[in-house]
N, C-alpha and C positions, 0 to 999 in steps of 0.2 A: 163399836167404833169402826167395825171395817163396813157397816151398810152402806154408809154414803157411797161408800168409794164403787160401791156394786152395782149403784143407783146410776152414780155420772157415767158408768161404764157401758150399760145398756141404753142411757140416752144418744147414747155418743152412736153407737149400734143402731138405732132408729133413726136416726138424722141423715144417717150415712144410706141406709135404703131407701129413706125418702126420695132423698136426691139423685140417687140412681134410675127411681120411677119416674121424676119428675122431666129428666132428658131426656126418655125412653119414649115418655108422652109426646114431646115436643118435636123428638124427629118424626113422629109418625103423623103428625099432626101438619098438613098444608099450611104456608104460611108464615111458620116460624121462625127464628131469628137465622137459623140457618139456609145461606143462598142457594138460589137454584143456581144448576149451574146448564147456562146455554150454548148452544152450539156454536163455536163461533165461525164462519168462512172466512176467508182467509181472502183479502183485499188483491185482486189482480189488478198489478203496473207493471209498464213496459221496461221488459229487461235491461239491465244495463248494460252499456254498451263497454266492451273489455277488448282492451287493447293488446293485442299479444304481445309481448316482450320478444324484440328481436334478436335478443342475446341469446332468447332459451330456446328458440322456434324455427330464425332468419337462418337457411343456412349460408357461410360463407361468398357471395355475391360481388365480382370485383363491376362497380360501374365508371361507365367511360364516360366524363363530360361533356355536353354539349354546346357546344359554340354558337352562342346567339348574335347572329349580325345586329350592330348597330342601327339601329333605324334611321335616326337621327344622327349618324355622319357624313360631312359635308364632302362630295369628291371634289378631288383640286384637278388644274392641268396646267402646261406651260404656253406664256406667252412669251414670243421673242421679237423683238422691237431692231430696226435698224435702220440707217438713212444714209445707206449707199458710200458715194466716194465726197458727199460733202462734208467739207471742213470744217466745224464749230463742234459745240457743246451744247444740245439740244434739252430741255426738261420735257419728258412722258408724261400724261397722265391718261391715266385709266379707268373710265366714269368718271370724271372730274377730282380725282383723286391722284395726287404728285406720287408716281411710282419708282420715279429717278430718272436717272439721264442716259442720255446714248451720244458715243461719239462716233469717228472716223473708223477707228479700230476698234470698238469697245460697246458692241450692240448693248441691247439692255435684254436679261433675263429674268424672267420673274416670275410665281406661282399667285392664281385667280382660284376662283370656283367656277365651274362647271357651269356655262352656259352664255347667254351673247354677250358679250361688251362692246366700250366706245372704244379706242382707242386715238391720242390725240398729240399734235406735237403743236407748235410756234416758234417761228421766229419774227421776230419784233411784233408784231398788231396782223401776220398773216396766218392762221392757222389750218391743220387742216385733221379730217377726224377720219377713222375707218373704223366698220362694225365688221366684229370676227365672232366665229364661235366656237370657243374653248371646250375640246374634249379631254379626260384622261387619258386618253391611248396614245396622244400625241401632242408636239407642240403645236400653238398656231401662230406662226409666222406675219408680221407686217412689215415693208420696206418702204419707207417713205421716199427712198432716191431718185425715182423718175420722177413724183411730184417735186421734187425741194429744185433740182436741175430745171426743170422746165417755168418754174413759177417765182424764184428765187432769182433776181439779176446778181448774177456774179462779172467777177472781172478779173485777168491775168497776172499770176504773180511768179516770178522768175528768183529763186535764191541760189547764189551758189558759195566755195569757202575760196574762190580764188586760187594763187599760187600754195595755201598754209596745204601742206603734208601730213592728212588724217583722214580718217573716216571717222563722221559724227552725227548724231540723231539731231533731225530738225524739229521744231516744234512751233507751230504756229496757235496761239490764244492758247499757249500751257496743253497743247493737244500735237503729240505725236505725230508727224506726217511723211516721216520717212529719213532717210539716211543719206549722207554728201560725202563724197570723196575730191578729193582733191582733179581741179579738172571738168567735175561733171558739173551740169546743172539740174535744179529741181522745180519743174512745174508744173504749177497750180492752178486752179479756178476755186477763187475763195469769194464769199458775201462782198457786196462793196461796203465801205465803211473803214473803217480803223483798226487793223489789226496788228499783236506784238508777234515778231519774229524775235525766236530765240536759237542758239548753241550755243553749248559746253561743252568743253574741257574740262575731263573731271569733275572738281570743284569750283571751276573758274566760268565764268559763262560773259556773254553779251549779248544784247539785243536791241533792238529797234523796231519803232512803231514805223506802219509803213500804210499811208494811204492808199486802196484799192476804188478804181472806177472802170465799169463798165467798157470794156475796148477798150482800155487804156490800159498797156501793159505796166507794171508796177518791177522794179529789179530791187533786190538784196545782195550787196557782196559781203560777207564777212573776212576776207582774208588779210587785210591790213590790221584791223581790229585783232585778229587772233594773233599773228605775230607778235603785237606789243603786248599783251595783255598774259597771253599761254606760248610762250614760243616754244616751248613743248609738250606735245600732243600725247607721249608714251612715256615710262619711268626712263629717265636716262643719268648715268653718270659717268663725268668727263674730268679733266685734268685741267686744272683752271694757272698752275704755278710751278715751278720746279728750282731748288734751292740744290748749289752741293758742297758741302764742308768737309775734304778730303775724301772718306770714306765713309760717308752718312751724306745719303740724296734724301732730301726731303719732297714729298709731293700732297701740293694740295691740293683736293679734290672739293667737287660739289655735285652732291645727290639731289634727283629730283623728282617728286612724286607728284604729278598731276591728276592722280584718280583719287576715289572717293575710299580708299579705304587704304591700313596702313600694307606697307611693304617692305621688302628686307631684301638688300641690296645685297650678292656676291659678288664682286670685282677682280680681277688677277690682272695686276699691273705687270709691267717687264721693263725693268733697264738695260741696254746695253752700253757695251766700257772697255776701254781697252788700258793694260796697264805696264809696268815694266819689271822685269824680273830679272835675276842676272843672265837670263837667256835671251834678253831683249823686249820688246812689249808683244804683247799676247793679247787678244779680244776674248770678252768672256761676257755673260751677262747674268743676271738675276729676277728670279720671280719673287712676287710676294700677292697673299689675298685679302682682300679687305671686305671686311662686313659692317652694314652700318642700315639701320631703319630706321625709316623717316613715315612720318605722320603724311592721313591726306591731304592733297593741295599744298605743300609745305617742300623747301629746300634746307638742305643740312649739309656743313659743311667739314671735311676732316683730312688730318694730315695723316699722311703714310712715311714712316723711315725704311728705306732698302740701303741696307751694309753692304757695300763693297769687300771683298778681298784678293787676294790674288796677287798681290806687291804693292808697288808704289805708282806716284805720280800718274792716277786716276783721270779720265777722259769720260764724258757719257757722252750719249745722246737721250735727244728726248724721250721719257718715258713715256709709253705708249699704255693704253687697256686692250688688251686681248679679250678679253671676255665678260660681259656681266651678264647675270641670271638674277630675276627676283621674284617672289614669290608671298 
């Protein structure tokens, strides 16, 4: 019973040599299932290119930045436009372009770029043009007032404010042309044509058109007109009334602001009086101050009470203002 087992043992034993021979032959043998193995070279490409890392490499480097000029910025420079001692309100334009106006007092200035221009004025259908050339480094200048006086017919105008007691700005076409006191006169060579003559009084004004020709002198008085209209020219307040009921004088007064902004009147009236004591009558007087703001252009009207004392049988005189201040 145990043969078999002796039998399968030593097949098992041969099979196992066989196959030992059989691999033995086959590596030795060219050709076989086992690969040759080749040489292989090793493929040359160009390095990569490796960035150094500034953190691990850069040392500390403070740099300064550099300031690159604008290529393409435009330089400017100034024009200044003026037309002398003549009288109007003129429109400029500059390459046919409206750059504003210029008056008597009040040139025109303005920023261009860099290089030649027209420059141009008119009055009525007469024009006249001048080429300037504008640098940065300074302004360029044009005065039209030798041309406008010599090419421009004007004609004589005489204004003045008569007997009214002030000094006031004149204005001729809503333009500036200087200042009248009482006395003087102010004269002109304006365009011919139609022009408004203006002064005010503060808030209060008049005026009148006044035709201008060539040789022909042209006069303005304003001084009847300002009496009725502004009879006063400065804040004033005055004592219009005076009431007295024993020993209470009453005074009424009237404030008056003829400018353009408000004001605030201090006043210090004074009564004097005489009166009777059992020593006989005695003179004596009294102050008092009054405050009162008035609006511009505008009259305000207020009563003051001054007390008598001192005995009896009261006498005044008119009360008078010693002093007013306003502010």
């Amino acid at each position: 019973m145990s043969l078999p087992g002796k039998k399968w043992g030593l097949l098992v034993k041969k099979y196992t040599v066989l196959t030992f021979f059989i691999i033995i032959a086959c590596v030795l043998v060219a050709g076989c299932t086992t690969p040759t193995i080749k040489e292989i070279k090793p493929v040359t490409s160009p390095s990569p290119t490796v960035t150094p890392s500034l953190l691990a490499t850069t040392p500390d480097v403070t740099v300064t930045p550099v300031q690159m000029s604008n290529s393409t910025e435009i330089k400017k420079g100034q024009v200044n436009v003026s037309i002398g001692n003549y009288v109007g309100e003129l429109p400029v334009f500059i390459d046919n372009k409206t750059a504003g106006n210029v008056t008597l007092n009040k040139p025109l200035n303005t920023t261009v770029n860099v290089g030649r221009h027209a420059v141009r004025i008119c009055v009525r259908d007469l024009c006249k043009t001048e080429e300037i050339v504008v640098l940065s480094s300074g302004p360029a200048t044009v005065d039209f007032g030798e041309w406008l006086t010599k090419e421009i017919v004007t004609g004589p105008l005489t204004i003045s404010l008569g007997g009214y007691n002030a000094d006031l700005p004149i204005l001729v076409d809503n333009i500036t042309v200087g200042n009248l006191s009482q006395g003087e006169l102010l004269n002109l060579m304006v365009s011919e044509g139609n022009h408004t003559v203006k002064v005010c009084v503060g808030m209060i004004c008049v005026n009148e058109t006044v035709g201008v020709k060539f040789a022909k002198p042209a006069n303005v008085d304003f001084g009847d007109r300002l009496r009725k209209v502004a009879e006063f020219s400065t804040p004033t307040a005055r004592i219009v009334n005076t009431r007295q009921a024993g020993a209470r004088v009453m005074v009424d007064m009237e404030f008056i602001n003829p400018l353009t902004k408000d004001i605030t009147f201090t006043t210090m009236v004074q009564c004097t009086y005489t009166y009777i004591d059992p020593q006989g009558r005695k003179g004596n007087f009294k102050q008092i101050t009054v405050t009162k703001s008035v609006r511009p252009g505008m009259r305000a009207n207020h009563t003051a009470d001054i007390y008598l004392d001192g005995g009896r049988s009261y006498v005044i005189e008119a009360p008078h203002i010693l002093e007013t201040t306003f502010k």
